[in-house]
N, C-alpha and C positions, 0 to 999 in steps of 0.2 A: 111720313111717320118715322117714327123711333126706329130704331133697331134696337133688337131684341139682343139678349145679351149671347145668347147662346149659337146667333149666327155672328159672333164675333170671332169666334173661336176657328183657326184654321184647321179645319177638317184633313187637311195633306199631312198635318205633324201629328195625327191623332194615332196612336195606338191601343191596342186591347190595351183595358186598365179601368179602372176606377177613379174618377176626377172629382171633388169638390165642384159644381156646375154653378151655383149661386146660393147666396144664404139670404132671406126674407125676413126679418124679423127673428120670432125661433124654429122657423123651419129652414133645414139645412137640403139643396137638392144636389143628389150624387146621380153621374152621369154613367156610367156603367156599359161603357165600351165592350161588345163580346165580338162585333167583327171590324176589320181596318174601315174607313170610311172612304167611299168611291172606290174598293179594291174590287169591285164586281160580285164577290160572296157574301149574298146578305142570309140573315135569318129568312127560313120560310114560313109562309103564315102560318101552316098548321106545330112548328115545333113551336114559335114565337107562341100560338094564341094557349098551348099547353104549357107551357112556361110559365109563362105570364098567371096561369089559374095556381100552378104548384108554387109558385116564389112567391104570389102575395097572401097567399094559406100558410106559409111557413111563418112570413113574416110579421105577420097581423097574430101569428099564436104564439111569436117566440114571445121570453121576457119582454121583449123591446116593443109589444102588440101596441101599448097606450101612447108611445112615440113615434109609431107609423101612420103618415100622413096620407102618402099615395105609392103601388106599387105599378108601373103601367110601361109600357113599352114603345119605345122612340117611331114616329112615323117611315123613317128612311130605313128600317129592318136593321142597323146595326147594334142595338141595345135597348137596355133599360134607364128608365127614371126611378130614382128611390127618394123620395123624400120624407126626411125625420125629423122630429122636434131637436132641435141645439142641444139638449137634456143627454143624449145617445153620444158618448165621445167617440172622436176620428176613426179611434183604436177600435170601438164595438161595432161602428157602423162598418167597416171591413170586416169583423167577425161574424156578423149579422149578413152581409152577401156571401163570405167563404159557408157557412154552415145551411143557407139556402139552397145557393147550387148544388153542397152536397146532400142534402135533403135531394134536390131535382134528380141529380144523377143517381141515386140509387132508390126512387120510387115505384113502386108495383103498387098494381090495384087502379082501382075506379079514380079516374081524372076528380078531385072534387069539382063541384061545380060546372060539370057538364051533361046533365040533364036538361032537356030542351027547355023543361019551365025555368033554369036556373041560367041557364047561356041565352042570347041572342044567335050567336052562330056554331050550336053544339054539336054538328056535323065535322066542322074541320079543325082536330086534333091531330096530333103527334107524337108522343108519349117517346118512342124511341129518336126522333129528330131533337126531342126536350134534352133527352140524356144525352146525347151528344155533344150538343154547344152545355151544360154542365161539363162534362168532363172536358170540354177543350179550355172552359175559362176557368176552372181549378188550378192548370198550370199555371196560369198568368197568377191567380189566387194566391198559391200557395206562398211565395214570400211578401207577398204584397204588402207595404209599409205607409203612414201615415206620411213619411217625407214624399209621395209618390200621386201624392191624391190632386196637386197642379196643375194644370193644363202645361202642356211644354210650349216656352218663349217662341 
C-alpha cells in the first residue's frame, strides 16, 4: 500500500506549531502540534476528550462555522486535526485556532456535550487538564505567522 501522507513527515523535526498537513480539493487540513512528538508527554485522554468538545463548539460557532469540515484529535495524543474549506485564509485559520484555545483556556460551566445521551464516553472529562495544554499552546500561539505553517525540511 501507499503511504499515507502524513507518515511522511518526520516526526523527530516536529515541534509545537501549527502546520499546513494537506490540502484535498477545497478542504485545507491543519496539523496542530500541542505536544513534541515521541517526547514521552502526551495529552491525556480526559483533557484531550474535553478539548476536543470545547474547540469543535467554538469552531463550528465562530464566523468561520460553514468552513469547518472536521475538529478531531490526533490518535498518538500529541494534537489536533482541523480541517477547513480553502475559503478560510492562512491568516484566519491561525486566528480561528489562537481564539479557540483561548475560548478553551478561560472556560467555566457545563462541558457542552457531555451528557451521557450526548457523549459516548461522558464519564472521562477534564476541564482543568483542557486549560492547561490551552494555556501552554497560547505561547506557541501568540506570534504564530503564516511563513510558519510548513512542516520543517
Amino acid at each position: 500500500m501507499k503511504k499515507i501522507a502524513s507518515f511522511t513527515v518526520d516526526h523527530d523535526k516536529l515541534e509545537k506549531g501549527v502546520y499546513v498537513s494537506r490540502i484535498d480539493g477545497d478542504a485545507v487540513t491543519y496539523d496542530i502540534r500541542m505536544k513534541k512528538p515521541n517526547g514521552g508527554d502526551f495529552l491525556s485522554n480526559g483533557a484531550l476528550h474535553t478539548f476536543e468538545h470545547l474547540f469543535a463548539t467554538y469552531a463550528r460557532n465562530s464566523k468561520y462555522s460553514d468552513s469547518v469540515i472536521y475538529v478531531g484529535p490526533m490518535g498518538c495524543r500529541t494534537g489536533f486535526y482541523l480541517i477547513l474549506r480553502d475559503s478560510v485564509s492562512r491568516e484566519d485559520a491561525i486566528k480561528l485556532v489562537r481564539e479557540s484555545f483561548h475560548f478553551v483556556s478561560e472556560f467555566r460551566g457545563k462541558i457542552p456535550g457531555s451528557e451521557r445521551k450526548e457523549c459516548g464516553n461522558y464519564l472521562e472529562h477534564d476541564l482543568d487538564g483542557a486549560k492547561l495544554i490551552a494555556e501552554d499552546m497560547l505561547k506557541v500561539l501568540e506570534s504564530y505567522t503564516v511563513d510558519r505553517l510548513e512542516y520543517a525540511a
